[in-house]
DSSP file (Angstrom, degrees, kcal/mol; ACC not computed):
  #  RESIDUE AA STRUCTURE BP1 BP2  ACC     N-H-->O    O-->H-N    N-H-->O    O-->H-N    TCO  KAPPA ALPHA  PHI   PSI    X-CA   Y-CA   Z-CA
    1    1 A X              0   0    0      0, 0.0     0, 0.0     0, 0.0     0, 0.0   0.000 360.0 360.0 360.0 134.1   32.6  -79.0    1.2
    2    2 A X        -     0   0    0      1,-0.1     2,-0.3     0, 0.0     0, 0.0  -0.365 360.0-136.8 -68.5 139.0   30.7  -80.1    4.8
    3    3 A X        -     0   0    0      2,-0.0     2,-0.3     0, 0.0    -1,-0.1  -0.861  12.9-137.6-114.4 169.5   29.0  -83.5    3.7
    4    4 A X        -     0   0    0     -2,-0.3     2,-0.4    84,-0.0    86,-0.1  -0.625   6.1-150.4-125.7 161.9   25.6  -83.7    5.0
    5    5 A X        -     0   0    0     -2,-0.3     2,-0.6     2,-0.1    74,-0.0  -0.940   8.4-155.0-156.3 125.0   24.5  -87.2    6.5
    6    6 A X        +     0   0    0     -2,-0.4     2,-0.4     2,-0.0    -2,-0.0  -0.944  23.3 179.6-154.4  72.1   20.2  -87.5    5.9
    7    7 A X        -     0   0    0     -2,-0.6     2,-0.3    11,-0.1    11,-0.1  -0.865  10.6-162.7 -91.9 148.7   19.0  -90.3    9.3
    8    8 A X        -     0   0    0     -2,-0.4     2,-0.6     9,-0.1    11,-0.4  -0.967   3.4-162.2-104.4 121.9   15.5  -91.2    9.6
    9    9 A X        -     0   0    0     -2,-0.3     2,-0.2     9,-0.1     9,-0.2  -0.940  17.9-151.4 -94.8 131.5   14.4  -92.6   12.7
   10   10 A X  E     -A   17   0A   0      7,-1.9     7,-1.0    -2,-0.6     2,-0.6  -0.794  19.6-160.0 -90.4 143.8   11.1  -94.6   13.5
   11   11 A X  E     +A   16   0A   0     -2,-0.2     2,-0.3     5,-0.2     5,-0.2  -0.856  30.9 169.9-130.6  82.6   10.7  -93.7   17.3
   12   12 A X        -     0   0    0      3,-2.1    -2,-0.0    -2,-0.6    13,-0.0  -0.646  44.5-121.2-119.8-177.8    8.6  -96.4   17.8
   13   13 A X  S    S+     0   0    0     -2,-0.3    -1,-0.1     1,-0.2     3,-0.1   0.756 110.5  29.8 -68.9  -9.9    7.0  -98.4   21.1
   14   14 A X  S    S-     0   0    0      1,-0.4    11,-1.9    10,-0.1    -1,-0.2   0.867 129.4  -7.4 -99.0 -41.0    8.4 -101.3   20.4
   15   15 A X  E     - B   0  24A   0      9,-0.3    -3,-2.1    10,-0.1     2,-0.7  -0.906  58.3-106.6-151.1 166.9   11.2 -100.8   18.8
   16   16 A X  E     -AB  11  23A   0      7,-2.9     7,-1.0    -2,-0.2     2,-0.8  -0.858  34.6-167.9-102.1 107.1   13.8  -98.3   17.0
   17   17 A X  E     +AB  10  22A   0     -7,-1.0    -7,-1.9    -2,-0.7     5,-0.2  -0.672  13.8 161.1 -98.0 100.7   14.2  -98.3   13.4
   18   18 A X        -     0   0    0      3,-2.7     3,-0.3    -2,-0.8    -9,-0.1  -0.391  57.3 -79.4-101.8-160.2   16.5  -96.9   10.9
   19   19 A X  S    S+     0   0    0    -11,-0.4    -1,-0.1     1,-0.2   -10,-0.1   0.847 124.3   7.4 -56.4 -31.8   17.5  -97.3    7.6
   20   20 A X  S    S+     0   0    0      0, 0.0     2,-0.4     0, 0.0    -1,-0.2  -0.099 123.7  60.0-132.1  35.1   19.9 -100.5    8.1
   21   21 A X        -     0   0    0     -3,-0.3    -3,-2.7     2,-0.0     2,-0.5  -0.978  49.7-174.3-160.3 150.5   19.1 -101.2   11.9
   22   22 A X  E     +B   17   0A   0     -2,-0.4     2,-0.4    -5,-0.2    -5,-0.2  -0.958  11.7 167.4-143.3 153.5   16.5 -102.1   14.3
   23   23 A X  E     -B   16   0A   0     -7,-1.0    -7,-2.9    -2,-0.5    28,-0.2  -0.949  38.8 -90.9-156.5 136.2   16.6 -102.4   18.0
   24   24 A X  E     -B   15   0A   0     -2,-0.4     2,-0.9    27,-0.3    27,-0.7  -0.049  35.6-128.2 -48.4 138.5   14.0 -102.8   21.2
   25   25 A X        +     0   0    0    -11,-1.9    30,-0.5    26,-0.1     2,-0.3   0.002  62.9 135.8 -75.8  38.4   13.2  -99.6   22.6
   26   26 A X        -     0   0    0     -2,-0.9    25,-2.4    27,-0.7     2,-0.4  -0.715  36.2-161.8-127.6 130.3   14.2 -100.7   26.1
   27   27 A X  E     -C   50   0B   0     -2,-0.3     2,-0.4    23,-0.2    23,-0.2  -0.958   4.9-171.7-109.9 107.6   16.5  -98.1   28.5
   28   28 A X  E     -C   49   0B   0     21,-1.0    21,-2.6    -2,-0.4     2,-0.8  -0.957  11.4-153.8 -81.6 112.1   18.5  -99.3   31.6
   29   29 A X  E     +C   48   0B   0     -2,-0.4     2,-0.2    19,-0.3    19,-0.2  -0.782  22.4 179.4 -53.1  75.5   20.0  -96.6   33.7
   30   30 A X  E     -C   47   0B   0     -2,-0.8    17,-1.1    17,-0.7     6,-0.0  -0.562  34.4-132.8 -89.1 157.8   23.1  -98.1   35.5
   31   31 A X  S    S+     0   0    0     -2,-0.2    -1,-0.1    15,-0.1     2,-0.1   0.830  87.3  22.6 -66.3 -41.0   25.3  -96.4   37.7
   32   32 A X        -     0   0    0      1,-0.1     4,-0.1    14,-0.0    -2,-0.1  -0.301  68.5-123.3 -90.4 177.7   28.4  -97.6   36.1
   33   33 A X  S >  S+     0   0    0     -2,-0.1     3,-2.6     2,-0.1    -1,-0.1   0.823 115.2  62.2 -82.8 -46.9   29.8  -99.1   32.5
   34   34 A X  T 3  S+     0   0    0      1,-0.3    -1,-0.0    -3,-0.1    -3,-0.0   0.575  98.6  60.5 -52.7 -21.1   31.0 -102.2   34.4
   35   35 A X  T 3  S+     0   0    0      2,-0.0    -1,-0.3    -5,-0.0    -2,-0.1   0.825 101.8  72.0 -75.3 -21.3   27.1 -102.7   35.2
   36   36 A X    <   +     0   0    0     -3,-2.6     2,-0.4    -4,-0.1     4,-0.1  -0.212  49.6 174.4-105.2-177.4   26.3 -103.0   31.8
   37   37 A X        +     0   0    0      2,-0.1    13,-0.4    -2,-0.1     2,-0.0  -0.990  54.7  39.0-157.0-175.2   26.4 -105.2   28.5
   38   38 A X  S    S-     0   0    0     -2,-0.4     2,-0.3    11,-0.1    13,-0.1  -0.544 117.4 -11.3  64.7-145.3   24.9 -104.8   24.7
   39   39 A X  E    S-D   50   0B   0     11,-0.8    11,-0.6    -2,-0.0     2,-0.4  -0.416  71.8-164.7-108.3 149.6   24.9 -101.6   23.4
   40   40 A X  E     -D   49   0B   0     -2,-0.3     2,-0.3     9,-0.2     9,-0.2  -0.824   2.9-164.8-117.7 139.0   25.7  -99.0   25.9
   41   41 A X  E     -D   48   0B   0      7,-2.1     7,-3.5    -2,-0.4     2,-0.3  -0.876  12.2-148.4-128.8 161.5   25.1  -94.8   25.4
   42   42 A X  E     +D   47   0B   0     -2,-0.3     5,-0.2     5,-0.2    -9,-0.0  -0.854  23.3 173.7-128.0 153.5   26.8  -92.3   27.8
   43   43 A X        -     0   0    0      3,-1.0     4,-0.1    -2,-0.3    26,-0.1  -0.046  63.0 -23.4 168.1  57.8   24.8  -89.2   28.3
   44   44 A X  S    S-     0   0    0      2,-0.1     3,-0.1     1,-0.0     0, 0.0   0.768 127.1 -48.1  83.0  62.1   25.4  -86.4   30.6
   45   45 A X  S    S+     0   0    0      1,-0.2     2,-0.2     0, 0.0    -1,-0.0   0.719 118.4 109.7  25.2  43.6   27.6  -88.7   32.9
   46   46 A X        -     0   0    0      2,-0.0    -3,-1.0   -14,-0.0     2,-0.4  -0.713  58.0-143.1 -95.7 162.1   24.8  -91.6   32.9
   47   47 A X  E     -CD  30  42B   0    -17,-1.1   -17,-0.7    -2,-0.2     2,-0.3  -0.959  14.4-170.1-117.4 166.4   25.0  -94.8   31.4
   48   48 A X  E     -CD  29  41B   0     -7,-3.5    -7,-2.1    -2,-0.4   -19,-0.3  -0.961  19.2-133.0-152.6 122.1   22.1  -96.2   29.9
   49   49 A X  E     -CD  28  40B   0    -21,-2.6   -21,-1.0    -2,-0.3     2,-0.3  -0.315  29.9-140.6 -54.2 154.1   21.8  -99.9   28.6
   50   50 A X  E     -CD  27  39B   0    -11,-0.6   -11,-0.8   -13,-0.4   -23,-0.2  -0.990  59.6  -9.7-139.4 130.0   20.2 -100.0   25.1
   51   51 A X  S    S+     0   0    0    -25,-2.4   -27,-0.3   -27,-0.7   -26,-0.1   0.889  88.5 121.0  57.6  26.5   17.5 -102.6   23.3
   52   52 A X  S    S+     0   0    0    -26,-0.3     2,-0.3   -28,-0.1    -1,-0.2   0.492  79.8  10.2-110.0  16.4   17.7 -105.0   26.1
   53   53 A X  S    S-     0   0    0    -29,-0.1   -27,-0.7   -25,-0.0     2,-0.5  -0.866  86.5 -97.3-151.2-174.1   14.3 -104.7   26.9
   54   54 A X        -     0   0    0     -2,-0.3   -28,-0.1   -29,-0.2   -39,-0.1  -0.924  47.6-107.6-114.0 100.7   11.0 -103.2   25.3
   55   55 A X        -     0   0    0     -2,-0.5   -30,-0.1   -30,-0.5   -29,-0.1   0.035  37.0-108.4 -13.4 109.8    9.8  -99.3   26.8
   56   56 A X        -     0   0    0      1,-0.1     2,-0.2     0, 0.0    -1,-0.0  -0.167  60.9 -76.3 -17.4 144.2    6.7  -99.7   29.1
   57   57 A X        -     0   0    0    -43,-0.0     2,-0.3     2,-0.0    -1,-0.1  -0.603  60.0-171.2 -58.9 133.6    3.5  -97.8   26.4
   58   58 A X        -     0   0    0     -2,-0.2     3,-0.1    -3,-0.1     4,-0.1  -0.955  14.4-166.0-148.2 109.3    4.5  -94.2   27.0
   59   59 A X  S    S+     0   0    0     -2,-0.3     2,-0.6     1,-0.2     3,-0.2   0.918  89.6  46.0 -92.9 -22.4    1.7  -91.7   25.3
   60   60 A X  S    S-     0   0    0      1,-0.2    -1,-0.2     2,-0.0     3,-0.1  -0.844  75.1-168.9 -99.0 141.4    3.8  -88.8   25.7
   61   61 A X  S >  S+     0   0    0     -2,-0.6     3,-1.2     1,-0.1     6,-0.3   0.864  85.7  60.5-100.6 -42.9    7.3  -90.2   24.3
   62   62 A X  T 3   +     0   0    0      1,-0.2    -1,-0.1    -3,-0.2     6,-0.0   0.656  69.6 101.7 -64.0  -7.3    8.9  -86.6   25.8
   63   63 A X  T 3  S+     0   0    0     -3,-0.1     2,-0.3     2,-0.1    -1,-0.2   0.698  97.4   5.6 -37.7 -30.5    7.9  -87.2   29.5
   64   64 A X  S <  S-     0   0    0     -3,-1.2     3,-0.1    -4,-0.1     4,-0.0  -0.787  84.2 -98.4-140.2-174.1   11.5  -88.3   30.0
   65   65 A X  S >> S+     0   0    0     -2,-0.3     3,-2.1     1,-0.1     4,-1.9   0.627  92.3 104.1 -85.5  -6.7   15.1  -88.5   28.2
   66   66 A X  H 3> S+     0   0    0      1,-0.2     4,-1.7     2,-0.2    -1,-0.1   0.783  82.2  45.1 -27.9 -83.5   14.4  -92.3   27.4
   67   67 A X  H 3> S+     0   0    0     -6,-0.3     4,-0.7     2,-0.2    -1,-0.2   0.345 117.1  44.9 -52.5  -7.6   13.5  -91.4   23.5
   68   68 A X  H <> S+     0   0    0     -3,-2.1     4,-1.6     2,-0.1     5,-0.2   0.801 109.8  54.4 -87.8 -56.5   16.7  -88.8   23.0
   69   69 A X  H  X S+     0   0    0     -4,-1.9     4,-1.0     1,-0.3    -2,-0.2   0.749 109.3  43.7 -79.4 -15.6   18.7  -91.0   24.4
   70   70 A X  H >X S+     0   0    0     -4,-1.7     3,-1.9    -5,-0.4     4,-0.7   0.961 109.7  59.1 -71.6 -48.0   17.6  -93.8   22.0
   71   71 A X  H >X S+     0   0    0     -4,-0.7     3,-8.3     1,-0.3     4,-1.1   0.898 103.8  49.1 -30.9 -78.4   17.9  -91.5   19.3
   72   72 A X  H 3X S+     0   0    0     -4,-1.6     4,-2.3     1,-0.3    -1,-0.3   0.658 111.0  51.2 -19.1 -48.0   21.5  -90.9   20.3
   73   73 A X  H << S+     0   0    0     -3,-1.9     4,-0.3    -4,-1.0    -1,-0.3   0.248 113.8  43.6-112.9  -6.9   22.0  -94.8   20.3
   74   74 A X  H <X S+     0   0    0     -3,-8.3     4,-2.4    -4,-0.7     5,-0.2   0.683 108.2  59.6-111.0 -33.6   20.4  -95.0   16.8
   75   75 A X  H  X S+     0   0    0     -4,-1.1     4,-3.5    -5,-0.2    -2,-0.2   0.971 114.3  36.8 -17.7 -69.9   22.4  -92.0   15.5
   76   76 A X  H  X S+     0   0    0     -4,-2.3     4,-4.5    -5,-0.4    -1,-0.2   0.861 111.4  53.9 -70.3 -35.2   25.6  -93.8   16.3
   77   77 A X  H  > S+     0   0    0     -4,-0.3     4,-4.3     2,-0.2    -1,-0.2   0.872 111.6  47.9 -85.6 -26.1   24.7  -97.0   15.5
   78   78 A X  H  X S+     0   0    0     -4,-2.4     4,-1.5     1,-0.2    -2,-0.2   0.985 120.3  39.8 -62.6 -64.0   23.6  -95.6   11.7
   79   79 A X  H  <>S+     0   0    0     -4,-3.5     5,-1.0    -5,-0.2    -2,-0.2   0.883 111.7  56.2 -52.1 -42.3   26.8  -93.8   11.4
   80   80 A X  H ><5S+     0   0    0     -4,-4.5     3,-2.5     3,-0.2    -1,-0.2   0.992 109.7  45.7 -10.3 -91.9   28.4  -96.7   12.9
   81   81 A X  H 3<5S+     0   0    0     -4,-4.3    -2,-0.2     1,-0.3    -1,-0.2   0.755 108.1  57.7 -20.6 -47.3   26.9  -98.9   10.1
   82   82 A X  T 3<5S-     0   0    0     -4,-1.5    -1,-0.3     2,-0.1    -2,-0.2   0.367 115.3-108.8 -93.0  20.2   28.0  -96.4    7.4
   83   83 A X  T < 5S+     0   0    0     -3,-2.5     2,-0.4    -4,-0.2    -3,-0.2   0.990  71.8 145.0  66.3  60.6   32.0  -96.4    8.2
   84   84 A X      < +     0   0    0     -5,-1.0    -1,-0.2    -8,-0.1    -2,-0.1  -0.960  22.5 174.2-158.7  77.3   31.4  -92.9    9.6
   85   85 A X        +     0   0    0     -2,-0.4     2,-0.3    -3,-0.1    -5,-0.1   0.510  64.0  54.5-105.3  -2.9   34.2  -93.4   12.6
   86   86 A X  S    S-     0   0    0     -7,-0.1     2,-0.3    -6,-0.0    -1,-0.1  -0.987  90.1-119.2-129.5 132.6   33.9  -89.6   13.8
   87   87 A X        -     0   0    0     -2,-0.3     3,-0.1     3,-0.0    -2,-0.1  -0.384  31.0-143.7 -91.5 118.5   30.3  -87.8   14.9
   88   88 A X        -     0   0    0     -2,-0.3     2,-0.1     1,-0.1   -84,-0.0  -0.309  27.2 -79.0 -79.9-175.9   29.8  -85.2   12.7
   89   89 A X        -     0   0    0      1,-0.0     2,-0.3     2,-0.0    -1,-0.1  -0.611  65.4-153.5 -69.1 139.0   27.9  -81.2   13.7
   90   90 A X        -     0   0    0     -2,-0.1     2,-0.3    -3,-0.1    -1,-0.0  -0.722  30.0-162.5 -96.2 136.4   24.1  -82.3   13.7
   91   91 A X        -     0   0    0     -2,-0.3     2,-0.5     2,-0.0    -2,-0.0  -0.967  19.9-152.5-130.5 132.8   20.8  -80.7   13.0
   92   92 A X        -     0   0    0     -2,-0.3     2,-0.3     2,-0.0    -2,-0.0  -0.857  11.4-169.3-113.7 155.9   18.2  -82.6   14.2
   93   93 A X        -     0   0    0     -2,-0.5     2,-0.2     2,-0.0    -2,-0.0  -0.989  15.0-170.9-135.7 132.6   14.5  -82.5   12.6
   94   94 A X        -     0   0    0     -2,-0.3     2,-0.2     0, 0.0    -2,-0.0  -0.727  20.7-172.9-123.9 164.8   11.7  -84.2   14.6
   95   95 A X              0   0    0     -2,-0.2    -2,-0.0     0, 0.0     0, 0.0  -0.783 360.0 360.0-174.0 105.7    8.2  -85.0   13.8
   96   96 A X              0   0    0     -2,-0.2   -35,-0.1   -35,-0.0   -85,-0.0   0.292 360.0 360.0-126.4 360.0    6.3  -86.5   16.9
């Protein structure tokens, strides 16, 4: 039986919250890996620094990929958290 994995994320201006982690809502777009350091997402062959800074106020949060691509970076870091070492098929549910 498929086990079923239940995140919440708070998608919020300051910061990203899940159940056992919290982090600055801040995205850096480097050209490289070698540019970056902290916690690092890959993402359609970008990289994008994570939570080293706090997101400019944004009213529409979907104006860009900034707020998927934190999701992504709070995904992993929940499954991360839970000993969870392979990403499992996803359905995402949003509420903006």
């Amino acid at each position: 039986m498929e086990q079923i994995y239940r995140i919440g994320i708070d998608h919020g201006y300051g910061n990203i919250k899940t159940a056992h982690h919290i982090f600055q809502s801040g995205v850096i777009q480097k050209g490289s890996i070698t540019e970056l350091s902290g916690m690092v997402v890959e993402f359609e062959g970008k990289f994008y620094e994570i939570g080293s800074t706090h997101k400019e106020y944004q009213m529409d949060k979907v104006w860009d990929e900034d707020y998927y691509v934190l999701t992504l970076a709070a995904l992993a870091k929940e499954l991360q958290g839970r000993g969870i070492p392979e990403v499992p098929d996803a359905e995402e549910g949003s509420g903006l």
